[in-house]
C-alpha positions as CSV (number, residue, x, y, z in Angstrom):
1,X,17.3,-26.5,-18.0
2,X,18.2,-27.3,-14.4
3,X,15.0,-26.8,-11.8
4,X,15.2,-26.8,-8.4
5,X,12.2,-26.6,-5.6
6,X,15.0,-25.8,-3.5
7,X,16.5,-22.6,-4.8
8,X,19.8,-21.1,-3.3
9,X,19.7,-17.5,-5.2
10,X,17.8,-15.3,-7.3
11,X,19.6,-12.0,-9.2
12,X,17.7,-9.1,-9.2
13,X,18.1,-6.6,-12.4
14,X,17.1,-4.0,-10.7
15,X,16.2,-0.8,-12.5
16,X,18.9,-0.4,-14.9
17,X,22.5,-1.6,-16.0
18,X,23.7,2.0,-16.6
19,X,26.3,3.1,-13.9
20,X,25.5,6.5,-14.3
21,X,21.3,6.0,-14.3
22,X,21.8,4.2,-11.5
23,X,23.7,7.0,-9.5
24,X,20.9,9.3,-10.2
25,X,18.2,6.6,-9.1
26,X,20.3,5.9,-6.1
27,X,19.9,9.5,-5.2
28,X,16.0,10.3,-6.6
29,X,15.1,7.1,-4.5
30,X,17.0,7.8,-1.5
31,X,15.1,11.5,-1.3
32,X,11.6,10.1,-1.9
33,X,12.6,7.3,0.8
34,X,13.7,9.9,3.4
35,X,10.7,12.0,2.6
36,X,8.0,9.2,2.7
37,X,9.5,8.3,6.3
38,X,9.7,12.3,7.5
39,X,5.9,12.8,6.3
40,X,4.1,9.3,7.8
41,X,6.1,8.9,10.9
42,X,5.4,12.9,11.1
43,X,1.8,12.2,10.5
44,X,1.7,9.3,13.4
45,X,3.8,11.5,16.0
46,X,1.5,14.4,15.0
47,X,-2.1,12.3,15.8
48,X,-0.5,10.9,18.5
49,X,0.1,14.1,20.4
50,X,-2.4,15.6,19.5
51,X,-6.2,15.2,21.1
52,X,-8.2,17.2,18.9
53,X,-7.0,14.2,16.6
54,X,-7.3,11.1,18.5
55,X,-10.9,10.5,16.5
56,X,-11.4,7.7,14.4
57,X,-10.4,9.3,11.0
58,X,-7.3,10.2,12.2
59,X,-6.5,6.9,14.0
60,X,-7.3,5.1,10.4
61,X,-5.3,7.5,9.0
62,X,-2.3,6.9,11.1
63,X,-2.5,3.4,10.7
64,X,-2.0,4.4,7.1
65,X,1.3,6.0,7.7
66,X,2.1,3.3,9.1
67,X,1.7,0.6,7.0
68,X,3.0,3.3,3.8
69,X,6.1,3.3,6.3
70,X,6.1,-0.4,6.1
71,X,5.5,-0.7,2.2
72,X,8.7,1.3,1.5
73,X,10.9,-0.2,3.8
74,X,10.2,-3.4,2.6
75,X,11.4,-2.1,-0.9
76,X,13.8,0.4,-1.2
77,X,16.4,-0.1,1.3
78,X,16.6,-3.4,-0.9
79,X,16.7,-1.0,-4.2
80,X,19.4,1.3,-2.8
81,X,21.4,-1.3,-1.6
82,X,21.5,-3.2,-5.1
83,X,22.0,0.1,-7.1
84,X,24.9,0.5,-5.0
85,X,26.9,-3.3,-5.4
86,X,27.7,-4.7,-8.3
87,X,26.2,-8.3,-6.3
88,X,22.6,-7.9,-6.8
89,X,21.6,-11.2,-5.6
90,X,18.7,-12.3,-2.9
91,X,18.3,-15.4,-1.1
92,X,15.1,-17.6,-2.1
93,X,14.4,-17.0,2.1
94,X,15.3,-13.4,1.2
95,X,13.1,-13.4,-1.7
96,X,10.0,-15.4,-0.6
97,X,10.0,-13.0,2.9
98,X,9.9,-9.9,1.3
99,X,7.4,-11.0,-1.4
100,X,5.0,-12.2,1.9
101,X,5.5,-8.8,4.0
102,X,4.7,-7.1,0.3
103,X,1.4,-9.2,0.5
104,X,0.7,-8.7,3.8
105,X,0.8,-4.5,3.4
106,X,-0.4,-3.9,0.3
107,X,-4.1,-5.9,1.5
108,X,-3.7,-4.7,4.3
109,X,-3.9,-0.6,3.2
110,X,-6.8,-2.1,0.6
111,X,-8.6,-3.4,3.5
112,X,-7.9,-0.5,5.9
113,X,-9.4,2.1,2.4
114,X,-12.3,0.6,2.8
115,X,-12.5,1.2,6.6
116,X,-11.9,4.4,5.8
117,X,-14.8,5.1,3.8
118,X,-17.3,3.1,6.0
119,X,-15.7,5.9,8.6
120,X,-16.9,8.5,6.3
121,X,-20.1,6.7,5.2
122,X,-21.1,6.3,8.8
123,X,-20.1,10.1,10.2
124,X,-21.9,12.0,7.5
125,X,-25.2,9.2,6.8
126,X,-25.5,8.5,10.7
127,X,-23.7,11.3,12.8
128,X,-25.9,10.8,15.9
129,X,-24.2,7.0,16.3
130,X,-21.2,8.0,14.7
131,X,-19.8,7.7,18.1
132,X,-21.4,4.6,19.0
133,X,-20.7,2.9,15.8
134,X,-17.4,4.0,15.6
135,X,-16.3,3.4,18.9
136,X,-13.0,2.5,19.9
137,X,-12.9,-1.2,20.4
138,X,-15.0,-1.4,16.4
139,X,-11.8,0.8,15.3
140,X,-9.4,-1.5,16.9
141,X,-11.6,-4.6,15.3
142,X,-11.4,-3.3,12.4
143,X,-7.9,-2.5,12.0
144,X,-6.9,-5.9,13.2
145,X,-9.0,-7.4,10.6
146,X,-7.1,-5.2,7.7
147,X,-4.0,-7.1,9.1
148,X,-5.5,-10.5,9.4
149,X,-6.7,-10.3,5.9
150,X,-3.3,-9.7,4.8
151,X,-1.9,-12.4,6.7
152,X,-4.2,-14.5,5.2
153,X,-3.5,-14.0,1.5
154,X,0.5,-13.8,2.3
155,X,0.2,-17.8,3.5
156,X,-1.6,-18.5,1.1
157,X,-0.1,-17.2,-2.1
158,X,3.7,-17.5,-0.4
159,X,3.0,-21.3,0.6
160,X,1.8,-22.3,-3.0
161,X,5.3,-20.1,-4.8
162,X,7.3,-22.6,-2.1
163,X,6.2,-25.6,-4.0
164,X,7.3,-24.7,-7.2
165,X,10.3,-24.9,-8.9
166,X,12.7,-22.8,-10.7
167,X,14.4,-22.4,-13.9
168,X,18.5,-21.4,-14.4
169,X,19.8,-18.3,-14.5
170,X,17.6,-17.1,-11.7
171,X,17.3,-13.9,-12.9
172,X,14.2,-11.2,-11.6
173,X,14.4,-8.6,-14.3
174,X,12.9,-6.1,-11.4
175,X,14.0,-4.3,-8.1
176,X,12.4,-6.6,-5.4
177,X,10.5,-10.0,-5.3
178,X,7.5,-9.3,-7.0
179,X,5.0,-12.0,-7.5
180,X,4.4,-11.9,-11.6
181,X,8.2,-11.8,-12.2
182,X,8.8,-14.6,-9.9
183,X,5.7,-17.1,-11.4
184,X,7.8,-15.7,-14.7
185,X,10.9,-18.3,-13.4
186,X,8.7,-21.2,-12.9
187,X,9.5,-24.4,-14.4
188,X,6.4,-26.1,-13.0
189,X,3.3,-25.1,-13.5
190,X,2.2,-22.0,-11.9
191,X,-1.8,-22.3,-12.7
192,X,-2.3,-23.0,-9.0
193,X,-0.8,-20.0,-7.8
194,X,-1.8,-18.0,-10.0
195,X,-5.7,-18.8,-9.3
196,X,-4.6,-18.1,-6.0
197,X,-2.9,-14.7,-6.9
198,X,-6.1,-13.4,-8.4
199,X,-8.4,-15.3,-6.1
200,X,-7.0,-13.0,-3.1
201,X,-6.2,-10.3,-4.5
202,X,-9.2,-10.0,-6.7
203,X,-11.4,-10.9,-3.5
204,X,-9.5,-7.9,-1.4
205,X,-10.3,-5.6,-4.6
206,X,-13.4,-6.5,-5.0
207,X,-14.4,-6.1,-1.6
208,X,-13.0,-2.9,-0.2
209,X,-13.8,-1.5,-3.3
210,X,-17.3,-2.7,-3.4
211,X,-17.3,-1.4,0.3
212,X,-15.8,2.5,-1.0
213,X,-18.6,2.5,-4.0
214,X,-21.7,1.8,-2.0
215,X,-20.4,4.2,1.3
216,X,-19.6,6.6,-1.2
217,X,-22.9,6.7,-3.1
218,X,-25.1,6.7,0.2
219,X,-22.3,9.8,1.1
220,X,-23.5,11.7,-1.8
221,X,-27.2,11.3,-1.9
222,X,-26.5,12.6,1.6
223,X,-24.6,15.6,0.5
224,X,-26.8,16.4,-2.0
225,X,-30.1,16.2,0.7
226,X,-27.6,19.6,2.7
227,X,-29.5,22.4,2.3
228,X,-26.7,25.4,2.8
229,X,-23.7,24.9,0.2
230,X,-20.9,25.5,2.9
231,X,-22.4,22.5,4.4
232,X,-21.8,20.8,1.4
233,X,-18.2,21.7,0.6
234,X,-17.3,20.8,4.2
235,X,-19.1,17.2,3.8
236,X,-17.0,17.0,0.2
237,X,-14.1,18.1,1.7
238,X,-13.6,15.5,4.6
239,X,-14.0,13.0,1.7
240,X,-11.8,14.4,-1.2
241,X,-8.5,12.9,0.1
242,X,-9.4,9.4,0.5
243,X,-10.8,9.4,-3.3
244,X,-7.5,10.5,-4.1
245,X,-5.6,8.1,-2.8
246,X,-8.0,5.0,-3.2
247,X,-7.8,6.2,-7.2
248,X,-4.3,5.7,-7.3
249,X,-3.6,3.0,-4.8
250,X,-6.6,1.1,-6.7
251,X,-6.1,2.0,-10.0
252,X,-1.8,0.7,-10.1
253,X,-2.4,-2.5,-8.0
254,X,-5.0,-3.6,-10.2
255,X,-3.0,-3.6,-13.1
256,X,-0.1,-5.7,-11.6
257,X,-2.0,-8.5,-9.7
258,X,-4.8,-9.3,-11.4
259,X,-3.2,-9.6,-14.7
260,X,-0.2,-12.0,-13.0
261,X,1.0,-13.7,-16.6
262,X,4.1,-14.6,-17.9
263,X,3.6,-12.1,-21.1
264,X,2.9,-8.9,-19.4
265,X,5.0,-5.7,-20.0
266,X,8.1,-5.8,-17.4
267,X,9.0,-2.3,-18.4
268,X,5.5,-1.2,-17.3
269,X,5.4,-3.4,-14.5
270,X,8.4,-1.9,-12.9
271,X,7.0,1.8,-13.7
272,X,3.9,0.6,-12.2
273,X,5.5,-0.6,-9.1
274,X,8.0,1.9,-8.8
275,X,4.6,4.0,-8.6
276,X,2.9,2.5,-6.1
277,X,5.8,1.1,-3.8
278,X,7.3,4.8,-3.9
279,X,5.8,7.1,-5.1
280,X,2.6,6.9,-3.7
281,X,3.8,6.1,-0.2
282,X,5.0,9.8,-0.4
283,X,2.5,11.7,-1.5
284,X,-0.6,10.2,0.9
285,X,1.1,12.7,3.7
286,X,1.1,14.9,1.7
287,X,-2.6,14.0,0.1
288,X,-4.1,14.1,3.3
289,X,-2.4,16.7,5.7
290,X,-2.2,19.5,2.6
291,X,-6.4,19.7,2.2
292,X,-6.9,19.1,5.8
293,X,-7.8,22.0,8.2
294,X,-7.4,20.1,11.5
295,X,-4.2,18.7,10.7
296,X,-2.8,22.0,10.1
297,X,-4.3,23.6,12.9
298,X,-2.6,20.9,14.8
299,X,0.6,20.8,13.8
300,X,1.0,25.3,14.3
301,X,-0.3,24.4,18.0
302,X,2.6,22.1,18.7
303,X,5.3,24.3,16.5
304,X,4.1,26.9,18.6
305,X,4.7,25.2,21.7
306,X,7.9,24.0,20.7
307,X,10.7,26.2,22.7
């Protein structure tokens, strides 16, 4: 087999070979893309103009649109563009990029989940420094320290996949440059990067998920201490969404990256992926704005103002 460190293309598969399935991805793909980016850059504008939502829940929250904004467009503009060309091919540039950015996002909303629920662990177990501890500059630290995670794991997993070398025909049977279906092309070795795969990404899991277990118990031996039961439901309430969406953000990346080996299921992988690069970008608007009193309020107030 030839090998190359230096690779000029890879061909992605993509989701099917079926002209006709592909016509009707093209178009189910295109509607969930259009929505995702109508609902979270909605959500944004909406926080932003709004000052009865400029708290630190919401500005988490935006930063979540945001970075779902980010995880799509990173993925299906690709995905339409190959469902519509017969040339499905991406640069190892191409490739490696989108694969970093991927990395970069996805800890990035893991990290930023967790920042949440420290929000929530901190307004409902401490309320009377709530505003101290959640100021605006700790929001802003913490935020950029989402990011910087994120940037730390993308140099580190994308440097080690540039060493490597890769195997003829260059073929990704998936729909963007995801990291087990790339190790899959290795010729070399990939232990090292792998290590390195589950190193970071089980160190982000572990983390932010060690972080939303402990604020979330101390959140409901608080709860439980509220004497009335309105009290209680609204407490629950502010909480519900983010369980939600950390149970399925959680439960789909866990399943691709910590198990990155060359003999997992590509069908499920891409069902799996499709899942959490599409799917759930869509529905955290949705998630968090359909449950949410204040963010309905909000958004009559400024359709009523609208001439």
């Amino acid at each position: 087999m030839e090998n190359s460190s230096i690779v000029a293309d890879f061909i992605l598969l993509g989701m099917t070979d079926n002209p006709q399935l592909g016509v009707l991805l093209f178009g189910v793909f295109l509607i969930v893309y259009i929505v995702t980016m109508l609902g979270n850059l909605g959500l944004v504008v909406l926080i932003r103009v709004s000052p009865r939502l400029h708290t630190p829940m919401y500005f988490f929250l935006s930063n979540l649109s945001f970075l779902d904004v980010c995880f799509s467009s990173i993925t299906i503009p690709k995905t339409l563009a190959n469902l519509s060309s017969k040339l499905q091919a991406v640069s190892f540039l191409g490739c490696v990029t989108q694969m970093g950015l991927f990395i970069v996002f996805a800890s990035a909303e893991c990290n930023l989940l967790a920042s949440m629920a420290y929000d929530r662990y901190t307004a409902i177990c401490h309320p009377l420094l709530y505003r101290v501890t959640m100021s605006r500059v700790h929001c802003f630290l913490l935020v950029t320290g989402c990011y910087l995670g994120g940037l730390i794991n993308m140099v580190a997993v994308t440097t080690s996949i540039t060493q490597l070398s890769f195997c003829q025909p260059r073929v990704l049977p998936h729909f963007f440059c995801d990291i087990p279906p790339l190790l899959a092309l290795a010729c070399s070795d990939p232990w090292v990067t792998q290590i390195l795969v589950v190193g970071c990404g089980g160190f982000t899991l572990v983390i932010s998920i060690v972080v939303i277990i402990v604020s979330y118990m101390s959140i409901l031996t608080t709860i439980l201490r509220i004497p009335s039961a309105s009290g209680k439901q609204k407490a629950f309430s502010t909480c519900a969404s983010h369980l939600i969406a950390v149970s399925l953000y959680y439960g789909t990346t866990r399943y691709t990256y910590l198990q990155p080996s060359r003999h997992g299921s590509q069908a499920g992988n891409q069902m799996v992926s499709v899942f959490y690069t599409m799917v759930i970008p869509m529905l955290n608007p949705l998630i968090y704005s359909l449950r949410n009193q204040e963010v309905k309020v909000a958004l009559r107030k400024i359709l009523r103002q609208s001439p």
